[in-house]
N, CA, C, O and CB atoms as a CASP TS submission, in Angstrom:
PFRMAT TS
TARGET T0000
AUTHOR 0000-0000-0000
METHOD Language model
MODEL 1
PARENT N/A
ATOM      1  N   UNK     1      -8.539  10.386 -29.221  1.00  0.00           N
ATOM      2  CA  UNK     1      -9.353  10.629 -28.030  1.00  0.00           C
ATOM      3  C   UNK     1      -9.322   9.427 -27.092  1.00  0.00           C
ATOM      4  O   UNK     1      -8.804   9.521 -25.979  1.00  0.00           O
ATOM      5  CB  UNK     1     -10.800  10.951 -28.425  1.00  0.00           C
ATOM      6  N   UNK     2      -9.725   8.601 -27.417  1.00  0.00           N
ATOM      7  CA  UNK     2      -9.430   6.990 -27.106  1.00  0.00           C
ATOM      8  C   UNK     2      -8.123   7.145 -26.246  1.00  0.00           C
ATOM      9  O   UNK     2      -8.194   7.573 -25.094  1.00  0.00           O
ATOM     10  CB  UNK     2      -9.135   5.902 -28.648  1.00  0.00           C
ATOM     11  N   UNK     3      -6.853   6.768 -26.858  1.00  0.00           N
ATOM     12  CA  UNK     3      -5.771   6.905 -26.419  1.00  0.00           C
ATOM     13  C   UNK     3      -5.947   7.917 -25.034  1.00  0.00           C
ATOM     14  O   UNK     3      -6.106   7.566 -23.865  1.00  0.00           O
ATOM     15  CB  UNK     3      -4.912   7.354 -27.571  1.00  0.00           C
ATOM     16  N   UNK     4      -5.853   9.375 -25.641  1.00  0.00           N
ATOM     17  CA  UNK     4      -6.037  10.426 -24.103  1.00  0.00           C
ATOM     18  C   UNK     4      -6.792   9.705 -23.072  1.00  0.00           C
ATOM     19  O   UNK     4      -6.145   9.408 -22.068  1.00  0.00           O
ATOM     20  CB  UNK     4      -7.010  11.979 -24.327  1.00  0.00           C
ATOM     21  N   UNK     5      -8.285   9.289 -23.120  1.00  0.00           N
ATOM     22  CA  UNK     5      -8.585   8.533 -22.304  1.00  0.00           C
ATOM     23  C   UNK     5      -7.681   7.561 -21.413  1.00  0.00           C
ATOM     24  O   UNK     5      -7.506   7.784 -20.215  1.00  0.00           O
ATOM     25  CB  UNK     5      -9.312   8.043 -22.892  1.00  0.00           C
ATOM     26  N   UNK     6      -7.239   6.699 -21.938  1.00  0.00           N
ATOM     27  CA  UNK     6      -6.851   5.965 -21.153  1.00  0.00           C
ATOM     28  C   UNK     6      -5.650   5.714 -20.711  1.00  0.00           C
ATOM     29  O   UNK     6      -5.188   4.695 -20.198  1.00  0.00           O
ATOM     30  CB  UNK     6      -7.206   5.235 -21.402  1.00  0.00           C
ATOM     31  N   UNK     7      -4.878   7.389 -21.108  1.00  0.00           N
ATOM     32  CA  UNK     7      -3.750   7.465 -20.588  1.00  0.00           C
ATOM     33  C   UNK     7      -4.240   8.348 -19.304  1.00  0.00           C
ATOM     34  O   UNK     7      -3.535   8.490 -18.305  1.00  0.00           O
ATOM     35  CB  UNK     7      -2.633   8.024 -21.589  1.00  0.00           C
ATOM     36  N   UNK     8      -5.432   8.875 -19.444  1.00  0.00           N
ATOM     37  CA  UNK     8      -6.056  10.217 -17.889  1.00  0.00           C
ATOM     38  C   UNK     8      -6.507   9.087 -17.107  1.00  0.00           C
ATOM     39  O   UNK     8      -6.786   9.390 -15.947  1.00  0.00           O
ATOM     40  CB  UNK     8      -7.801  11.715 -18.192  1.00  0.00           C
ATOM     41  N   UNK     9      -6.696   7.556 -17.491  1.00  0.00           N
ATOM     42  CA  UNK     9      -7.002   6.584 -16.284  1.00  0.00           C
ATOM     43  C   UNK     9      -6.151   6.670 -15.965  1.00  0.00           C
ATOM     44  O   UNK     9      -6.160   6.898 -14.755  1.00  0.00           O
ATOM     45  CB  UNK     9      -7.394   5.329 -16.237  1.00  0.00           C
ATOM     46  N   UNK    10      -4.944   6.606 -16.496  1.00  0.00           N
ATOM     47  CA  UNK    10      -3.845   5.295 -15.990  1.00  0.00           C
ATOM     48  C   UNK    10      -3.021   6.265 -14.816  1.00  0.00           C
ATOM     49  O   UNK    10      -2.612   5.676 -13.816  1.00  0.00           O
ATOM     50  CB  UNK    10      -2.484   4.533 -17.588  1.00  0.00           C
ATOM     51  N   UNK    11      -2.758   7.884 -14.952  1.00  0.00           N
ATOM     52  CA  UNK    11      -2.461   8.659 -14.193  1.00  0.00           C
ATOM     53  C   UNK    11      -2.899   8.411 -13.373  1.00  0.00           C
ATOM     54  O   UNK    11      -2.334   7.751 -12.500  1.00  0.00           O
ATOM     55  CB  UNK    11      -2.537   9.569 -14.359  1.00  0.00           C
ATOM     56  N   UNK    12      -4.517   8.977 -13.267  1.00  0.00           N
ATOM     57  CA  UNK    12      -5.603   8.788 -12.208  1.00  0.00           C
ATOM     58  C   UNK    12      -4.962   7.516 -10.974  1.00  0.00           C
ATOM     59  O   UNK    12      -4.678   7.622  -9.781  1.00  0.00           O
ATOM     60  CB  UNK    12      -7.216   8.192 -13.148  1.00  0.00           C
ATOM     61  N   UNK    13      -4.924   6.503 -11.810  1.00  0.00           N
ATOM     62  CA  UNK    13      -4.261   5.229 -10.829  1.00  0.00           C
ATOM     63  C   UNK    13      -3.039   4.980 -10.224  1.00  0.00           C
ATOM     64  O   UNK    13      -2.687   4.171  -9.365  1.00  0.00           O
ATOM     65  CB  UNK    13      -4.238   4.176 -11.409  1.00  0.00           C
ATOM     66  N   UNK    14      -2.280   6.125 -11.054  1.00  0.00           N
ATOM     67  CA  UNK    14      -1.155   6.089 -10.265  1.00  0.00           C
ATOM     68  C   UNK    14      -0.825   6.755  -9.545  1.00  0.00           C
ATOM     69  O   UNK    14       0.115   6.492  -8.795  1.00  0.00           O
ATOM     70  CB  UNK    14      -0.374   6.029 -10.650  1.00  0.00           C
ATOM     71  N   UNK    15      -1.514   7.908  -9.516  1.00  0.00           N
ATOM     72  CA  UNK    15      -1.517   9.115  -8.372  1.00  0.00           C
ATOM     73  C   UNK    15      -2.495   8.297  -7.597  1.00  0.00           C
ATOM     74  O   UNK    15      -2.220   8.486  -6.412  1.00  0.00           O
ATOM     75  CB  UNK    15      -2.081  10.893  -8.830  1.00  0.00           C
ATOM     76  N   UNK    16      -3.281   7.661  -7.675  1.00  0.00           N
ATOM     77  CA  UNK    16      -4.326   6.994  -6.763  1.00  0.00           C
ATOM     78  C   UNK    16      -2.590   5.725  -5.233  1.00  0.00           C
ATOM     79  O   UNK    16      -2.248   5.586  -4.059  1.00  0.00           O
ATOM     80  CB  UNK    16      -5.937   5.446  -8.520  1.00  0.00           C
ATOM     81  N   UNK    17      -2.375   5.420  -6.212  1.00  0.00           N
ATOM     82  CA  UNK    17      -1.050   3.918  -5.585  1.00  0.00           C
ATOM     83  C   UNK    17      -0.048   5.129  -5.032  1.00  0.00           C
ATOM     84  O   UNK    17       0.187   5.096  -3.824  1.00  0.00           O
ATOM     85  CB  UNK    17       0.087   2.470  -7.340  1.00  0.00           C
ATOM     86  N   UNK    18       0.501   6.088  -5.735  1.00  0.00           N
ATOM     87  CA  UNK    18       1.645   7.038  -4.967  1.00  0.00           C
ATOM     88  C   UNK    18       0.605   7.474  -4.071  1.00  0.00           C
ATOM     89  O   UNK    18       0.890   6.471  -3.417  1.00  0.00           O
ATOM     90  CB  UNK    18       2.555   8.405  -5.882  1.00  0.00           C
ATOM     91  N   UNK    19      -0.404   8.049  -3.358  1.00  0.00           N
ATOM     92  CA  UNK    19      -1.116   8.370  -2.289  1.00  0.00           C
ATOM     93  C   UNK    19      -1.197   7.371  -1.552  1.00  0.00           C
ATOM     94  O   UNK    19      -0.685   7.623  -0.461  1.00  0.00           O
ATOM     95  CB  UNK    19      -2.239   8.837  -2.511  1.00  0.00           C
ATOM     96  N   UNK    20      -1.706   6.062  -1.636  1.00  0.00           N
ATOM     97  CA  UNK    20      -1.339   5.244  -1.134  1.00  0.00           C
ATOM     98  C   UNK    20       0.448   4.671  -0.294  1.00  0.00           C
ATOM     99  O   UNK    20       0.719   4.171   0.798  1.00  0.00           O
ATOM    100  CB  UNK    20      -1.863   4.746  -2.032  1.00  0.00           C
ATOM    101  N   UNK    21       1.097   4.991  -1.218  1.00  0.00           N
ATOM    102  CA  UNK    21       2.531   4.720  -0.834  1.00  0.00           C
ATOM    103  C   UNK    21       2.994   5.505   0.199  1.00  0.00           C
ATOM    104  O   UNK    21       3.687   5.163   1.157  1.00  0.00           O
ATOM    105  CB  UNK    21       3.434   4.902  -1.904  1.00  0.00           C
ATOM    106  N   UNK    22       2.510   6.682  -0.104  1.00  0.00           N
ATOM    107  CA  UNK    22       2.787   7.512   0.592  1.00  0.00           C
ATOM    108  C   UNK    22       2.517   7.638   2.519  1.00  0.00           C
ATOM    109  O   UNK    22       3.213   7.974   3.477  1.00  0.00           O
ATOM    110  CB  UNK    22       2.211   8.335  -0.205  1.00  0.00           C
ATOM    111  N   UNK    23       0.848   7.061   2.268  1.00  0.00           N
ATOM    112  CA  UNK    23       0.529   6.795   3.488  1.00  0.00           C
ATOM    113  C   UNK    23       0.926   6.080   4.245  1.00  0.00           C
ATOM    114  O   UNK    23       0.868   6.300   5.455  1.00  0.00           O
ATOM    115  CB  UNK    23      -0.258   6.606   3.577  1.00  0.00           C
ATOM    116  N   UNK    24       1.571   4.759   3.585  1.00  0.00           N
ATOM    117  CA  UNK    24       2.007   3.624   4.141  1.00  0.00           C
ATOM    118  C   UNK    24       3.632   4.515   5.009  1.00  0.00           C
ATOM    119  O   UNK    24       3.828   4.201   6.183  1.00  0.00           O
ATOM    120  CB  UNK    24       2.240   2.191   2.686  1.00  0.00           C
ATOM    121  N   UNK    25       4.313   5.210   4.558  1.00  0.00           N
ATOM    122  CA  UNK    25       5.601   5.514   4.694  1.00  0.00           C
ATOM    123  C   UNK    25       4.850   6.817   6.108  1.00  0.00           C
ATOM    124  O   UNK    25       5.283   6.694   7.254  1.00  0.00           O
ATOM    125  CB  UNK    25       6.592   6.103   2.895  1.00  0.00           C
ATOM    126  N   UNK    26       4.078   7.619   5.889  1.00  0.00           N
ATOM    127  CA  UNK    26       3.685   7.971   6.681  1.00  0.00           C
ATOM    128  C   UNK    26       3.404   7.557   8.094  1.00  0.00           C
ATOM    129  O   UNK    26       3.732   8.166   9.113  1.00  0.00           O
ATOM    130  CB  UNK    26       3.134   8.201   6.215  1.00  0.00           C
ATOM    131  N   UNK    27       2.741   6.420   8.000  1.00  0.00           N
ATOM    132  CA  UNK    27       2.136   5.378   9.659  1.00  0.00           C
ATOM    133  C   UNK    27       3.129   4.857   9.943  1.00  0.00           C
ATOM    134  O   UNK    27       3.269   4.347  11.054  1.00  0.00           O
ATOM    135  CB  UNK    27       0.923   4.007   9.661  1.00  0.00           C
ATOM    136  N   UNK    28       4.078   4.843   9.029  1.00  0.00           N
ATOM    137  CA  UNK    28       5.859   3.997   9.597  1.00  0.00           C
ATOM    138  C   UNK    28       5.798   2.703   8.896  1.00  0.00           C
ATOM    139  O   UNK    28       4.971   1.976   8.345  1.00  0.00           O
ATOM    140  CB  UNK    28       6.129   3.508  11.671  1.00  0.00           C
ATOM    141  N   UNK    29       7.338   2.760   9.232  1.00  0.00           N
ATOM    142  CA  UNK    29       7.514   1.180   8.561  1.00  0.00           C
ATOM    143  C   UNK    29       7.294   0.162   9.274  1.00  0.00           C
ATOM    144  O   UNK    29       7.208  -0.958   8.770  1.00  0.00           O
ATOM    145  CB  UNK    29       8.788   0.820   8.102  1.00  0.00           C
ATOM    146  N   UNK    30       7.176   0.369  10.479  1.00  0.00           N
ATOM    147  CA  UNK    30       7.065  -0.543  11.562  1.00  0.00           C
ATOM    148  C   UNK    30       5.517  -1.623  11.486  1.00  0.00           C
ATOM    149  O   UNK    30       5.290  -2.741  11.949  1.00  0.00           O
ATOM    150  CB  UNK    30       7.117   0.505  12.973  1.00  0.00           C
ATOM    151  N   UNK    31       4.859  -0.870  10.852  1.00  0.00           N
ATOM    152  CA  UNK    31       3.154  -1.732  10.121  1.00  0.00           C
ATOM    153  C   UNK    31       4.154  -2.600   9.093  1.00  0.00           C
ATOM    154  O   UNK    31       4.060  -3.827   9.063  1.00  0.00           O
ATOM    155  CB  UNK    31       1.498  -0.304   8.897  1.00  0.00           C
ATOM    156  N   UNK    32       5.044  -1.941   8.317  1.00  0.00           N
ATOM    157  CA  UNK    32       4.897  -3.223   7.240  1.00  0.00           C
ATOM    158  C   UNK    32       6.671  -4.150   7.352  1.00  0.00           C
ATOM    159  O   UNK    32       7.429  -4.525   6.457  1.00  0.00           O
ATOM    160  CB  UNK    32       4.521  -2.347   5.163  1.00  0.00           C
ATOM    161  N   UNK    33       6.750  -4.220   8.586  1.00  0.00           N
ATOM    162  CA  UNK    33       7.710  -4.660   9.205  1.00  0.00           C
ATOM    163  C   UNK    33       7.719  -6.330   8.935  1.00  0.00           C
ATOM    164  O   UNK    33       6.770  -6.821   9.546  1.00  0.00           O
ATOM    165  CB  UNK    33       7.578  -4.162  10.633  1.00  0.00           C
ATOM    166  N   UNK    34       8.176  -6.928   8.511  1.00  0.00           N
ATOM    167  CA  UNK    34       7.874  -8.779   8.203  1.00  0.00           C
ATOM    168  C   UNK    34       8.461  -9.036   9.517  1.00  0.00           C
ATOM    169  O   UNK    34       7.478  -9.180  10.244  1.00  0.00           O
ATOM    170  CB  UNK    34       8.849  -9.818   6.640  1.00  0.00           C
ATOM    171  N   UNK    35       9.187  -9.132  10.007  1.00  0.00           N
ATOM    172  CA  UNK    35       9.038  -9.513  11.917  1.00  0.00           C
ATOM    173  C   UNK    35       8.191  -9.637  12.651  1.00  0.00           C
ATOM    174  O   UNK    35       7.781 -10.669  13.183  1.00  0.00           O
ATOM    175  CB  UNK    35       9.437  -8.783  12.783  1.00  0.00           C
ATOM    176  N   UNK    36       7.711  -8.197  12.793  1.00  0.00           N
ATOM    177  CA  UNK    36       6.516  -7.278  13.389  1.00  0.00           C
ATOM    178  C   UNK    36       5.442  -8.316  13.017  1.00  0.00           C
ATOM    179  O   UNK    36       5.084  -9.116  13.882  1.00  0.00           O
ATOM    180  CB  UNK    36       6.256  -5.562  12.631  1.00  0.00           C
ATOM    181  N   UNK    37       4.836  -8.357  11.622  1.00  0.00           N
ATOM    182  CA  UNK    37       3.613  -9.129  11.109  1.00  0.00           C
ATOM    183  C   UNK    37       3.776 -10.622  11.577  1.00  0.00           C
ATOM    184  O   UNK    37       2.870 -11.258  12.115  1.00  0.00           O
ATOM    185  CB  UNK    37       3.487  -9.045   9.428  1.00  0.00           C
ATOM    186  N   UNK    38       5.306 -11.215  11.253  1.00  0.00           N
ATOM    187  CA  UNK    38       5.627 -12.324  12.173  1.00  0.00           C
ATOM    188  C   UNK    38       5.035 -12.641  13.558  1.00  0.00           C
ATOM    189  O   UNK    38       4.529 -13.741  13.780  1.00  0.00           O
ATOM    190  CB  UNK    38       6.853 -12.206  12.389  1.00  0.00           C
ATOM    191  N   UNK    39       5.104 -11.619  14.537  1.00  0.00           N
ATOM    192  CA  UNK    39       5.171 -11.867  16.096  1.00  0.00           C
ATOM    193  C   UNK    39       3.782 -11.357  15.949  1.00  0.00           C
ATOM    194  O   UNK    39       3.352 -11.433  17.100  1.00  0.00           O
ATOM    195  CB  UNK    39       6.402 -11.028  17.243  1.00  0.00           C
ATOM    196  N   UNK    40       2.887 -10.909  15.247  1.00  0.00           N
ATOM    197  CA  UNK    40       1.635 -10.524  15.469  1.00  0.00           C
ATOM    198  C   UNK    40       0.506 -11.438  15.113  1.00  0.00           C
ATOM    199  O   UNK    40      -0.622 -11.466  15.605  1.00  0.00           O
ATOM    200  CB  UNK    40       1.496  -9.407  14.867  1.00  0.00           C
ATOM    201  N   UNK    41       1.080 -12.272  14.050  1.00  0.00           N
ATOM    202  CA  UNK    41       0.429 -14.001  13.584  1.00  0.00           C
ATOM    203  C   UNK    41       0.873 -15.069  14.215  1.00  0.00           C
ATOM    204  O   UNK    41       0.292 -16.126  13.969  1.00  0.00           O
ATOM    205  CB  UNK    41       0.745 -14.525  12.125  1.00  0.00           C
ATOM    206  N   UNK    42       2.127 -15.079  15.287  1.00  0.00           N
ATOM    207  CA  UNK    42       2.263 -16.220  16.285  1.00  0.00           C
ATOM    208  C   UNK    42       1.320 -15.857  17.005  1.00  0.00           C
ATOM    209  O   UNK    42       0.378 -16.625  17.201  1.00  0.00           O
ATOM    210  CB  UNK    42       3.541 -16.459  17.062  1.00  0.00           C
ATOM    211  N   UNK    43       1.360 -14.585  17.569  1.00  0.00           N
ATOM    212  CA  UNK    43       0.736 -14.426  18.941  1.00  0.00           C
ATOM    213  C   UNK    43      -1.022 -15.064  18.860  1.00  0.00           C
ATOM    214  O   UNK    43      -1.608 -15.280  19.921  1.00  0.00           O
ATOM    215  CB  UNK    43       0.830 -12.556  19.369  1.00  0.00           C
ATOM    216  N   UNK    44      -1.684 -15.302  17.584  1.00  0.00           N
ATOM    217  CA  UNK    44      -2.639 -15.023  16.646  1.00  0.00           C
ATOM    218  C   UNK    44      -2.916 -16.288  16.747  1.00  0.00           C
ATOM    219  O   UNK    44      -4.085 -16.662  16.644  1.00  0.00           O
ATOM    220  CB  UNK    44      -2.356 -14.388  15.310  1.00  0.00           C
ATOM    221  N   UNK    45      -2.113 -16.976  16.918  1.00  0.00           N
ATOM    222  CA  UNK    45      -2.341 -18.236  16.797  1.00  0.00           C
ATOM    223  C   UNK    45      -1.620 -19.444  17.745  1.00  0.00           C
ATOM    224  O   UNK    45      -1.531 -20.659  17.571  1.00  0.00           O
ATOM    225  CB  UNK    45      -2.079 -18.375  15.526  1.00  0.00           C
ATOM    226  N   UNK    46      -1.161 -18.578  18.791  1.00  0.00           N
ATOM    227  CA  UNK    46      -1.217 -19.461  20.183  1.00  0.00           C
ATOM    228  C   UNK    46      -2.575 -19.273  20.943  1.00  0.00           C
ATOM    229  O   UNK    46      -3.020 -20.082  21.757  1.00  0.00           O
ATOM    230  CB  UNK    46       0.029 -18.989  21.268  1.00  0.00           C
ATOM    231  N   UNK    47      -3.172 -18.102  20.572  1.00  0.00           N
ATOM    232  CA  UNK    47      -4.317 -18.202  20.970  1.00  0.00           C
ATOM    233  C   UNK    47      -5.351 -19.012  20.481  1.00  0.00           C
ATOM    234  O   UNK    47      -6.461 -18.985  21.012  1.00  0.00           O
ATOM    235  CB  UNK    47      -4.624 -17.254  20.981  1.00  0.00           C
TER
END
């Protein structure tokens, strides 16, 4: 029982991170762009 348990977390969490992943690929890659985040923390900090 034990075991079942905490193999129905561990799903739970990973269908929890693939929903997540998913969203990220959804809004574009352009959010998780390392350039993009680049020119958005200069700008961040000429100010």
């Amino acid at each position: 029982d034990r075991v079942n348990s905490i193999s129905n977390e561990d799903s739970e969490y990973y269908a929890l991170i693939n929903q997540r992943e998913v969203q990220k690929l959804k809004e574009g890659p352009i959010l998780w762009d390392p350039s993009f985040l680049q020119m958005e923390r200069t700008e961040i900090e000429s100010d």
